[in-house]
Backbone bond lengths (Angstrom), bond angles and torsions (degrees), N, CA, C in turn:
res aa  C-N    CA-C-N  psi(-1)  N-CA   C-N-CA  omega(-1)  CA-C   N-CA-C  phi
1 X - - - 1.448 - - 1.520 109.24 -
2 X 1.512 127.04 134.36 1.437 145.63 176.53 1.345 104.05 -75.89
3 X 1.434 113.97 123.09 1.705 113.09 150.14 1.536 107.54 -60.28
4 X 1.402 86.25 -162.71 1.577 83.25 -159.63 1.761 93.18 -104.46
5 X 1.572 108.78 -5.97 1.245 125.75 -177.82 1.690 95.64 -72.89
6 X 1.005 111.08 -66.84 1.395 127.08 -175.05 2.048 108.25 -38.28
7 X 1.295 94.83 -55.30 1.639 108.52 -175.15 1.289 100.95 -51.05
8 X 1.429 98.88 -58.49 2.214 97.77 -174.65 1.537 117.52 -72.59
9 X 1.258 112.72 2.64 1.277 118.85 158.80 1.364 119.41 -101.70
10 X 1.067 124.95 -8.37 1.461 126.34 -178.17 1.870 93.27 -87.74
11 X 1.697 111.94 -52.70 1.449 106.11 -173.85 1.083 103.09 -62.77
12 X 0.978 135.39 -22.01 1.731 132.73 -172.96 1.516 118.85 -83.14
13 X 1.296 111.23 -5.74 1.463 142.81 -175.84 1.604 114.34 -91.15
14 X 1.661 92.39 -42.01 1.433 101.60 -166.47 1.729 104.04 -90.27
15 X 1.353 93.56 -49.34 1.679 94.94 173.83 1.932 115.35 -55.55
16 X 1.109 105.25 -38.14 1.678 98.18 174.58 1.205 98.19 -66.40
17 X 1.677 135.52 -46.33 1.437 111.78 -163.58 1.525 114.82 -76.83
18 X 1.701 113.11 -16.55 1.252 93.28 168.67 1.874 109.76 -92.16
19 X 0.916 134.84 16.46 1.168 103.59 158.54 1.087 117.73 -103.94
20 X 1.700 120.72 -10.48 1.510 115.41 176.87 2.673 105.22 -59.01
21 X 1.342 85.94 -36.58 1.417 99.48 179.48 1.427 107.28 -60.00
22 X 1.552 140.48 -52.78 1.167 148.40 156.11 1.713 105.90 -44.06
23 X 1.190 138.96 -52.55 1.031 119.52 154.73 1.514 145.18 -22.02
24 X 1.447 99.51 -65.10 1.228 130.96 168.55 1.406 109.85 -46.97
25 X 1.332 115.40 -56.12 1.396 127.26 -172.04 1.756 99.22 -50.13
26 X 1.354 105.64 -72.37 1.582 124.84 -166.33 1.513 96.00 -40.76
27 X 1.814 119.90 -56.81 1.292 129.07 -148.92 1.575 83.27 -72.31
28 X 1.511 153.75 -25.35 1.197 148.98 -150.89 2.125 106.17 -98.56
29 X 1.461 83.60 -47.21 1.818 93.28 167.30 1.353 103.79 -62.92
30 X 1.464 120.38 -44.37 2.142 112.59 -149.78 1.516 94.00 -85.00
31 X 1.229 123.63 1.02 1.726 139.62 -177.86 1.263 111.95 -99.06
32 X 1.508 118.50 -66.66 1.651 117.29 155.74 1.742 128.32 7.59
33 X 1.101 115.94 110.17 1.637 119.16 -164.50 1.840 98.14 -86.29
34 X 1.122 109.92 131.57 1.443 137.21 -152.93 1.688 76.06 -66.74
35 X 1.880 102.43 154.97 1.152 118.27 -175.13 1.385 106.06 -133.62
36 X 1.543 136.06 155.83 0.841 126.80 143.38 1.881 123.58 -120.64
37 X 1.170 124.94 -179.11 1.902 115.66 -170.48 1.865 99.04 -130.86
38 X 0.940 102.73 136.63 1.028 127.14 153.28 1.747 140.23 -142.70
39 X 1.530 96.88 126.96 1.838 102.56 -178.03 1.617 74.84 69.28
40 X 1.084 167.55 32.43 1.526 138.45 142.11 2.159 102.67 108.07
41 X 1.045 86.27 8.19 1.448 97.92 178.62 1.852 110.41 -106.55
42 X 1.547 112.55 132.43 1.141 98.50 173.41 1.834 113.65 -114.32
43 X 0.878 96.30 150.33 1.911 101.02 -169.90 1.962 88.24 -128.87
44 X 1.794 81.26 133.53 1.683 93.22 162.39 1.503 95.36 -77.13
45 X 1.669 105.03 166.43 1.756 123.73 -165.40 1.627 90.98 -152.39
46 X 1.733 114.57 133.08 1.240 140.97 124.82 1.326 98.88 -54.60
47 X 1.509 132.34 121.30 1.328 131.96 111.99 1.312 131.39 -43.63
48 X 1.584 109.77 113.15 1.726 113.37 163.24 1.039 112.80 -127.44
49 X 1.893 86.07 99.14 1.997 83.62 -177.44 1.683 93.24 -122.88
50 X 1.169 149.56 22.97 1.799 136.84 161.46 1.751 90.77 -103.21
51 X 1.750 100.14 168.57 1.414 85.29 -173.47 1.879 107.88 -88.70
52 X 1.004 103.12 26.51 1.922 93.26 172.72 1.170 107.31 -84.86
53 X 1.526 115.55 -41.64 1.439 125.21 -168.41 1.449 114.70 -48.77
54 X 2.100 85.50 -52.95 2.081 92.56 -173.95 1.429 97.70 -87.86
55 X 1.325 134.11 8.84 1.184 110.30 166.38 1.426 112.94 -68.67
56 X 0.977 120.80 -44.06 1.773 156.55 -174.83 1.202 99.42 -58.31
57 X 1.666 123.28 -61.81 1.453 112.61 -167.77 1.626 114.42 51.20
58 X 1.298 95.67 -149.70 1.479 117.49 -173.34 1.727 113.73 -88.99
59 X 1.501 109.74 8.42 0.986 115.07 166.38 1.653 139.85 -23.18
60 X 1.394 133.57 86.12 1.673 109.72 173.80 1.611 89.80 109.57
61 X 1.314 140.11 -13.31 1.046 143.04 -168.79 1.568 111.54 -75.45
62 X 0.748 99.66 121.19 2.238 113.30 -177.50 1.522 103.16 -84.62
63 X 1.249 116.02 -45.85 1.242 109.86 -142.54 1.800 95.43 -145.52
64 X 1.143 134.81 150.94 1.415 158.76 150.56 1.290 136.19 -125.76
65 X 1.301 135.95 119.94 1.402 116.27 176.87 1.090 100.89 -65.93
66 X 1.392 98.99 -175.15 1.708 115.24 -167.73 1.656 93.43 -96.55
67 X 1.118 133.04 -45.29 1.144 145.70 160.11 1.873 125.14 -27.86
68 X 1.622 103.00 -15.51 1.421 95.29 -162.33 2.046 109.52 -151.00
69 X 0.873 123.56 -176.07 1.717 118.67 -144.54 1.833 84.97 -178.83
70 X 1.662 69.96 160.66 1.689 106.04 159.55 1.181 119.87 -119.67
71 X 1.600 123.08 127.34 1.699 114.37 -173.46 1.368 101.82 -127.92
72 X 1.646 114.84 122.79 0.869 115.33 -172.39 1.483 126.09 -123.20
73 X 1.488 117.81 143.61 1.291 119.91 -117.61 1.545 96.65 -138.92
74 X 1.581 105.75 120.97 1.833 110.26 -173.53 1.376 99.72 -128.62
75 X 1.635 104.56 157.08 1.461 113.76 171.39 1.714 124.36 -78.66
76 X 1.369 98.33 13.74 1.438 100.09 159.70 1.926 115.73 -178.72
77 X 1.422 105.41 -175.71 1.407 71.32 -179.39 1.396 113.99 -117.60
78 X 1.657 111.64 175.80 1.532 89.17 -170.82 1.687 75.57 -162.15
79 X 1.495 100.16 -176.86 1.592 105.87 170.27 1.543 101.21 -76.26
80 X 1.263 114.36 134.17 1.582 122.01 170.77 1.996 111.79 -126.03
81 X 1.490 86.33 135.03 1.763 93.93 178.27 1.018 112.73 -134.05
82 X 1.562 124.59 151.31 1.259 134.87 -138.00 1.882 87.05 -144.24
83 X 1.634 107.71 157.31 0.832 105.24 173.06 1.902 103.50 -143.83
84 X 1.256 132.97 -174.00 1.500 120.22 -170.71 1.513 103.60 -113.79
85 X 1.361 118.86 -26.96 1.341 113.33 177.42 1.575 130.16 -6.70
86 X 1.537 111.83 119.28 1.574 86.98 -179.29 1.747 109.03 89.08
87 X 1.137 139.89 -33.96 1.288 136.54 -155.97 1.810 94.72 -106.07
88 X 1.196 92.14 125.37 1.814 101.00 172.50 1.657 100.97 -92.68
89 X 1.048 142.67 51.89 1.759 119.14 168.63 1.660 89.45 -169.04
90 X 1.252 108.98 129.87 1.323 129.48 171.64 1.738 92.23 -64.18
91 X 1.914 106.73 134.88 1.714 128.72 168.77 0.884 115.38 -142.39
92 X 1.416 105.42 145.05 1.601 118.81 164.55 1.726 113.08 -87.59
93 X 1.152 109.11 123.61 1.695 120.53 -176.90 1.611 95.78 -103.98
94 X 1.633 92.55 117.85 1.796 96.86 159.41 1.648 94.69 -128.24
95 X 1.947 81.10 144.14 1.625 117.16 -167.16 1.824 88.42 -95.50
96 X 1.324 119.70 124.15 1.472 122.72 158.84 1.580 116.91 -127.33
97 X 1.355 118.46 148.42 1.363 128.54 -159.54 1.333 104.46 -86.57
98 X 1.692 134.56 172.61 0.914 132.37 154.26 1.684 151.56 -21.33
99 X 1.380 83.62 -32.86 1.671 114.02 151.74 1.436 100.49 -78.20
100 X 1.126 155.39 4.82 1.561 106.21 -161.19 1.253 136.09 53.90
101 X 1.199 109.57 37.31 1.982 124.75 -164.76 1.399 81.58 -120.04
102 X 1.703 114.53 147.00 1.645 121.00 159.55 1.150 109.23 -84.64
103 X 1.009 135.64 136.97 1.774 168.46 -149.91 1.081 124.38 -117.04
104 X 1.545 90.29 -67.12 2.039 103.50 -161.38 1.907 83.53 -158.55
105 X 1.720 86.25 149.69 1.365 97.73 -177.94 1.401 100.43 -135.48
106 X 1.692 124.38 165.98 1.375 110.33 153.09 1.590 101.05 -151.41
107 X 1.495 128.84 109.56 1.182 125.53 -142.70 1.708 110.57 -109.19
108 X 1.033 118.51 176.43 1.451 119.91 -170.18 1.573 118.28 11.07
109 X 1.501 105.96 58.48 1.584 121.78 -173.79 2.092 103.52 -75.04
110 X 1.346 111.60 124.31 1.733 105.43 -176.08 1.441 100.39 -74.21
111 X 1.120 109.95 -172.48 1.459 129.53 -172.64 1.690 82.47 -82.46
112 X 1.527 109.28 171.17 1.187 126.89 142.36 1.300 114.54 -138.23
113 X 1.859 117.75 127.23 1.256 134.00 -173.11 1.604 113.02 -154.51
114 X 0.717 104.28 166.70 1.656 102.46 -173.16 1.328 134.49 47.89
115 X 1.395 114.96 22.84 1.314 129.84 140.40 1.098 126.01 -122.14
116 X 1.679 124.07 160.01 1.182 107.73 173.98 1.898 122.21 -58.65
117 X 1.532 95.36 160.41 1.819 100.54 -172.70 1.580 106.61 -65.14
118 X 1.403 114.34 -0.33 1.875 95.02 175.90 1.179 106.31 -80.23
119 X 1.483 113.02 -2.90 1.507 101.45 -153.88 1.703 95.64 -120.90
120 X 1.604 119.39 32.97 1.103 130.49 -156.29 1.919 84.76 -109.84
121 X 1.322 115.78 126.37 1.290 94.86 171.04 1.879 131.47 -94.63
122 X 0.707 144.20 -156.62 2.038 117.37 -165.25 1.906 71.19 -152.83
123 X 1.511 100.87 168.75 1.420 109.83 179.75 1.737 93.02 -170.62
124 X 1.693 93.34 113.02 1.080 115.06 165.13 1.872 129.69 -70.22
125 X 1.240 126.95 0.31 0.936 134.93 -145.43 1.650 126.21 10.07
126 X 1.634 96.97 73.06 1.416 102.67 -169.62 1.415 126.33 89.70
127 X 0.940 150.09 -12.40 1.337 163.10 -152.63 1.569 112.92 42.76
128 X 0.890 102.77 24.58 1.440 98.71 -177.48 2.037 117.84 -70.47
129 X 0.906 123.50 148.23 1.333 109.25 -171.81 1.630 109.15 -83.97
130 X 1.427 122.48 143.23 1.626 135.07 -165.48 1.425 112.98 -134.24
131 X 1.176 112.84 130.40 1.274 108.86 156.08 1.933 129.02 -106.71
132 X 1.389 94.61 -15.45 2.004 103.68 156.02 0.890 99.59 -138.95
133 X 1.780 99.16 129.26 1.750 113.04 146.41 1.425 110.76 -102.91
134 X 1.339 100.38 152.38 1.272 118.91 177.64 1.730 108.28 -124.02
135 X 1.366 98.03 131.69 1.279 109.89 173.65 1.379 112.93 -103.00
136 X 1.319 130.21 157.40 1.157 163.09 -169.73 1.217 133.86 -141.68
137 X 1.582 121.55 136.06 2.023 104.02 153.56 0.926 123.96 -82.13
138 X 1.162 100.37 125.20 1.481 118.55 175.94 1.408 128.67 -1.70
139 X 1.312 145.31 114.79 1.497 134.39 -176.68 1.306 111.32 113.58
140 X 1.417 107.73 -28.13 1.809 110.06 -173.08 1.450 106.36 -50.12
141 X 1.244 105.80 -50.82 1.199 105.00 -166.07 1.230 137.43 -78.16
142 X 1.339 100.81 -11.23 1.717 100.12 171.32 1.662 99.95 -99.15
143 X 1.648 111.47 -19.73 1.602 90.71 -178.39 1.713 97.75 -73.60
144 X 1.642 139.07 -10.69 1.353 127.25 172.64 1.254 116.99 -70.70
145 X 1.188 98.99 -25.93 2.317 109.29 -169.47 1.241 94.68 82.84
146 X 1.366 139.86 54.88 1.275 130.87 174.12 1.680 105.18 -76.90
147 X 1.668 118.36 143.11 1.564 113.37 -175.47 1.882 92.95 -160.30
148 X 1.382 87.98 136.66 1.069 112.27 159.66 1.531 128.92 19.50
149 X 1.583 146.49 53.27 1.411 109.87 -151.17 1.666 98.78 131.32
150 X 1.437 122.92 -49.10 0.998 132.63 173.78 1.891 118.93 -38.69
151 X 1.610 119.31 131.78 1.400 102.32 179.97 1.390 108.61 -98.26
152 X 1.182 119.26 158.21 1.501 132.80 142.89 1.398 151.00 -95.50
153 X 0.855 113.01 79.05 1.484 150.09 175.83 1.636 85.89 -16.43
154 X 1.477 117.80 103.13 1.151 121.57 166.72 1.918 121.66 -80.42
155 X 1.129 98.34 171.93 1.574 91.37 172.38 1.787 121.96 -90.01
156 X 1.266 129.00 146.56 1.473 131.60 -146.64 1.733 99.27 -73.05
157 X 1.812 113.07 -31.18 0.774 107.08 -167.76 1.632 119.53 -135.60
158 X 1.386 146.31 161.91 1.330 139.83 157.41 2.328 102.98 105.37
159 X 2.016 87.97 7.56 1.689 79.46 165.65 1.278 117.91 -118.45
């Protein structure tokens, strides 16, 4: 049998442990690496929106899950071109408009390394004008059926 000392220490026990757990929870969501969806698919996203970030890109990168991308993010839109220099992993780059509409694509693009960078080729996906690209490994996109028109479900927060 509980005193009554005991009882208000037990609720007082239980309520700290659930809010230390509610804590946890929140601190685990407000941590969560920003996502974006496409075709019904969701991919974690690096944001590169200052220009060090997109200078950088996917630069030096070995490895990607299949699960995850870089989306990169301007204050307006314009034609944007990309080049591979520096990048170890063959990607698919999709160009989307101000809407979030696909535009311009340029798909299973190789690395370029071991030549000099004039000889690096850049791919606008179409010239169409963009305000996010999203990068990919290579293949995503045709195993999604991505076409023309398609949106991308941006992330709610951090653009």
């Amino acid at each position: 049998m509980c005193t009554a000392t005991e009882k208000t220490m037990f609720k007082a026990g239980v309520t700290i442990a659930a809010a230390a757990l509610l804590a946890l929870f929140l601190s685990a969501c407000a941590s969560a690496e920003p996502t974006v969806t496409l075709k019904g698919e969701r991919f974690r996203v690096v944001i590169a929106k200052d220009a060090e970030t997109q200078a950088r890109g996917l630069m030096f990168v070995d490895h990607m899950d299949e699960d995850a991308g870089m989306l990169f993010v301007y204050d307006d839109s314009s034609r944007r071109s990309f080049w591979m220099r520096n990048c170890r992993i063959p990607l698919d780059i999709l160009y989307f408009d101000e809407n979030a509409e696909l535009v311009g694509e340029a798909l299973g693009v190789p690395p370029c390394n071991g030549v000099p960078a004039s000889q690096c080729p850049t791919y606008d996906g179409g010239g169409a004008a963009s305000r996010y690209v999203l990068e990919l490994n290579a293949g995503v996109a045709k195993q999604l059926g991505v076409n023309r028109g398609d949106k991308l479900t941006l992330p709610s927060t951090e653009l």
